[in-house]
C-alpha positions as CSV (number, residue, x, y, z in Angstrom):
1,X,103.0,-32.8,184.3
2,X,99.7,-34.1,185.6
3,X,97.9,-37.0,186.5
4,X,97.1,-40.0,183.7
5,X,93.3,-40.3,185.2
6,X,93.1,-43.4,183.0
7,X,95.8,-45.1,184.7
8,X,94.9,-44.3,187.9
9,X,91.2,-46.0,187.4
10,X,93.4,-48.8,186.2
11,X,94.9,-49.0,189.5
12,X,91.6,-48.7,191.9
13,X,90.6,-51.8,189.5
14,X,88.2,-50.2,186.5
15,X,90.4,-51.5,183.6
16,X,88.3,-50.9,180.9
17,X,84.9,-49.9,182.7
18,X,84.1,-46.6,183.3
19,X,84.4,-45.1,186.5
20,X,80.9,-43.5,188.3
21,X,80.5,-39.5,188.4
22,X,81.5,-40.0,192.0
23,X,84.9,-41.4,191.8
24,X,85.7,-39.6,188.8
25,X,84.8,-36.2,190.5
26,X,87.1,-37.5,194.0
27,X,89.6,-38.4,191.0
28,X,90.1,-35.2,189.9
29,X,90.4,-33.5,192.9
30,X,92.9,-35.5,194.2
31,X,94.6,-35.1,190.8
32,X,94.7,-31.5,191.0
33,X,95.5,-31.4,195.0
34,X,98.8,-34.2,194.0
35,X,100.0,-31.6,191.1
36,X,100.0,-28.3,193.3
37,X,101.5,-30.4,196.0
38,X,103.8,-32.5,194.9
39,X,107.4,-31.5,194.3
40,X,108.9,-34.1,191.6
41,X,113.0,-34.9,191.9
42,X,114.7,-37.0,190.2
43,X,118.7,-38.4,189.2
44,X,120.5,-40.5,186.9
45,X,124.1,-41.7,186.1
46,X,125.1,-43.7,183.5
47,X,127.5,-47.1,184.0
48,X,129.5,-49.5,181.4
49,X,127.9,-52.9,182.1
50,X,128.7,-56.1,181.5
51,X,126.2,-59.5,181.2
52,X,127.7,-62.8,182.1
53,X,125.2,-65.7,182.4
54,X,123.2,-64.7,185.2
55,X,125.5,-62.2,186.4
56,X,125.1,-58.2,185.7
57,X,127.6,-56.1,186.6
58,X,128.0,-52.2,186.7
59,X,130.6,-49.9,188.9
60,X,131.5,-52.0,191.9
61,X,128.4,-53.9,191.9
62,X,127.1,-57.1,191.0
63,X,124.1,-58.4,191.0
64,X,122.8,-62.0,190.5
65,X,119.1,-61.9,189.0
66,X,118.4,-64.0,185.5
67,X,115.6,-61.7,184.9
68,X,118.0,-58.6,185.1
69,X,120.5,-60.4,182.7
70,X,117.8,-61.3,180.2
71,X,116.5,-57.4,180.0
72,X,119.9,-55.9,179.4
73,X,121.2,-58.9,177.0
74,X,123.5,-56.9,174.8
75,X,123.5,-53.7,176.6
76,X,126.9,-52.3,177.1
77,X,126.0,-49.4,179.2
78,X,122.8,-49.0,181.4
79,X,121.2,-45.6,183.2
80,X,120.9,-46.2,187.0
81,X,118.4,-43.6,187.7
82,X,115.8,-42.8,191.1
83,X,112.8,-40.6,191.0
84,X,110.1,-39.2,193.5
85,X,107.1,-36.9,193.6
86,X,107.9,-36.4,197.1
87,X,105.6,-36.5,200.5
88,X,102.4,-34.8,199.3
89,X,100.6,-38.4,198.6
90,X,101.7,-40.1,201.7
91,X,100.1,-37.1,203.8
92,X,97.2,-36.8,201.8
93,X,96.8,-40.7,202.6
94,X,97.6,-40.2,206.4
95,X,94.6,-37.2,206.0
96,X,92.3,-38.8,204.4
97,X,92.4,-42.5,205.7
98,X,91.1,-40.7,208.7
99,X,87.9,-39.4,207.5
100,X,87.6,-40.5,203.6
101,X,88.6,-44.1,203.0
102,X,87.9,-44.1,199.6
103,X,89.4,-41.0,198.5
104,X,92.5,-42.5,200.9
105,X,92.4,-45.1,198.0
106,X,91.7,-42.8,195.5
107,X,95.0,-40.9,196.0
108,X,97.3,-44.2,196.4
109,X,95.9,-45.0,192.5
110,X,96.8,-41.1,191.7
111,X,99.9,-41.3,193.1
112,X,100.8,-44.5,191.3
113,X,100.3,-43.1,188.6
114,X,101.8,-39.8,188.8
115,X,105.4,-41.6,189.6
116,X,104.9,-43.4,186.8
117,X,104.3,-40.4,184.5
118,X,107.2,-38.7,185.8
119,X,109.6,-41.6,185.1
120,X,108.2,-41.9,181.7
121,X,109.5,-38.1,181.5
122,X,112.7,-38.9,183.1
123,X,112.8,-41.8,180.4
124,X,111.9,-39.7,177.4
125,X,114.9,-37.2,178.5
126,X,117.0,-40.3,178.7
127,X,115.9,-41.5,175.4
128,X,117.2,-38.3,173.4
129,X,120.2,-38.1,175.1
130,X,120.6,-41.5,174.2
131,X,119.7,-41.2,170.8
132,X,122.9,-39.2,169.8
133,X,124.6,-41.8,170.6
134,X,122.9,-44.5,168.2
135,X,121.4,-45.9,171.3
136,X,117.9,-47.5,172.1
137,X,116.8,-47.7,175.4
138,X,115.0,-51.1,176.9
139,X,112.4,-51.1,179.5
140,X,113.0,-49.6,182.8
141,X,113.7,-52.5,185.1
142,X,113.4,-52.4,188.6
143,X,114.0,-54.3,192.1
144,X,111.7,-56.5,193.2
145,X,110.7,-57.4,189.4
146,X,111.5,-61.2,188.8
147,X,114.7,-62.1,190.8
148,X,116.2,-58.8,190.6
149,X,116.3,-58.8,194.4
150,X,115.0,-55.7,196.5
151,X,118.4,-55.9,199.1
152,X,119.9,-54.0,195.7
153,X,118.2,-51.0,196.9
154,X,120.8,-50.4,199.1
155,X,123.7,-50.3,197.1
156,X,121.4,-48.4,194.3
157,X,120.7,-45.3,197.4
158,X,124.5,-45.7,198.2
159,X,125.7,-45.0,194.2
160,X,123.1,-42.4,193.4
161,X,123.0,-40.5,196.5
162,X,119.4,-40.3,196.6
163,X,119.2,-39.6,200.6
164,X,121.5,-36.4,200.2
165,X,120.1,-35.7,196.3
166,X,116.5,-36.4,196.1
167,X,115.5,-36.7,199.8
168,X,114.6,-40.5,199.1
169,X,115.0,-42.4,202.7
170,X,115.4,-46.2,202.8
171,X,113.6,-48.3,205.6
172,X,114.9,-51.8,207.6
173,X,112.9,-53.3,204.5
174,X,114.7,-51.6,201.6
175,X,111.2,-49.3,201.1
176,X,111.1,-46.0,200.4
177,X,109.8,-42.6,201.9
178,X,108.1,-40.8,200.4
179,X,106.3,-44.3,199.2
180,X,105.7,-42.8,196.0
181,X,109.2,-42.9,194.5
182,X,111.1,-45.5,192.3
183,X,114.3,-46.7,191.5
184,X,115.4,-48.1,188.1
185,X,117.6,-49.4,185.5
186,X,117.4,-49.1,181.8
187,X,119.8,-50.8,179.5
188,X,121.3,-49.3,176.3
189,X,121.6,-51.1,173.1
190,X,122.7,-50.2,169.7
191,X,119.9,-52.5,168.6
192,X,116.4,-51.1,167.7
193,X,113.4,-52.3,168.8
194,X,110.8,-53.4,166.4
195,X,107.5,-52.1,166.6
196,X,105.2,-53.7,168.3
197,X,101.3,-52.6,168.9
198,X,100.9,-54.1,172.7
199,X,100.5,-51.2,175.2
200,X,102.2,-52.4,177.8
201,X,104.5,-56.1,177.5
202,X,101.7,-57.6,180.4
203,X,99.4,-57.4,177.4
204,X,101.9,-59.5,175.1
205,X,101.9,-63.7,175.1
206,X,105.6,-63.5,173.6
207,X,107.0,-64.5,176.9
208,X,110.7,-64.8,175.8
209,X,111.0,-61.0,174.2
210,X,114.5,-59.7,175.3
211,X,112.8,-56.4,175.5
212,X,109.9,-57.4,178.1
213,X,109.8,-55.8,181.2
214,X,107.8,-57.9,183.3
């Protein structure tokens, strides 16, 4: 697995402007530091679910959060899953913010992104599996998007074990060490979704797509 360079410039703010000689040289060698370093982990579990109003529910939880109900609309059963690339990126930060701001900032964008290419590996493996089941998968939906309140963090450590599994820790502020690490759900639906050419649903004006995931 290595670093999406593109969508770590997006992150330090280049969009679609190319990045100077400098950064993109500081960019790579944090890229290639994060991948030796970093030790990716990962787990999932699947739940029956059930969507009432504004209510989801799944094992003994239940969770209040319109956005949440309007994502998984007609998903019977959602993937509860956790994920982190573990401590390499918050020492690097600790190193460098010491004597290299920028490439401090350099490796929060690479480390953005290199979470998010894991989890869209976790999702892929997720996908198949699903798949032999006649099952689509929506967008990964997370807390703190919309309402989906970040206090579910708690009771998402508690049912995944991601302390004792994955090493995840959770702080007062339902955080998580190593920073670079994310929590998720994805619903599954027996219904496909159509095509659509938008890269990401940020890019997309159709504001009241069930599959959106912002």
């Amino acid at each position: 697995m290595k670093v999406d360079r593109k969508e770590a410039l997006r992150y330090l703010g280049y969009g679609r402007k190319e990045a100077d000689g400098q950064t993109q040289r500081l960019l790579d060698g944090v890229a290639e530091e994060l991948e030796q370093d970093s030790l990716p982990k990962s787990i999932y579990r699947e739940y029956g679910c059930k969507v009432e109003g504004n209510v989801v529910s799944f094992g003994n939880l239940d969770i209040t959060s319109s956005s949440l109900a309007k994502n998984l609309e007609g998903c019977e059963r959602i993937v509860l899953l956790a994920a982190t690339i573990g401590r390499a990126a918050d020492l690097m930060i600790k190193k460098y913010s010491v004597v290299n701001l920028a490439k401090a900032a350099i490796v929060q964008a690479a480390g953005a992104a290199y979470i998010e290419s894991y989890m869209d590996e976790i999702e892929s493996e997720i996908q198949r599996e699903a798949k032999k089941q006649g099952l689509y998968l929506r967008p990964r939906f997370s807390p703190g998007y919309g309402d989906f309140p970040l206090e579910c963090q708690k009771d998402i450590f508690a049912m995944l074990e991601c302390s004792k599994r994955i090493g995840i820790a959770l702080t007062a502020g339902n955080l998580m060490m190593p920073s670079k690490s994310v929590t998720a759900l994805i619903g599954l639906t027996p219904i496909e979704r159509q095509s659509c050419q938008m890269a990401a649903c940020s890019q997309c004006e159709k504001t009241d797509c069930v599959f959106r995931a912002d």
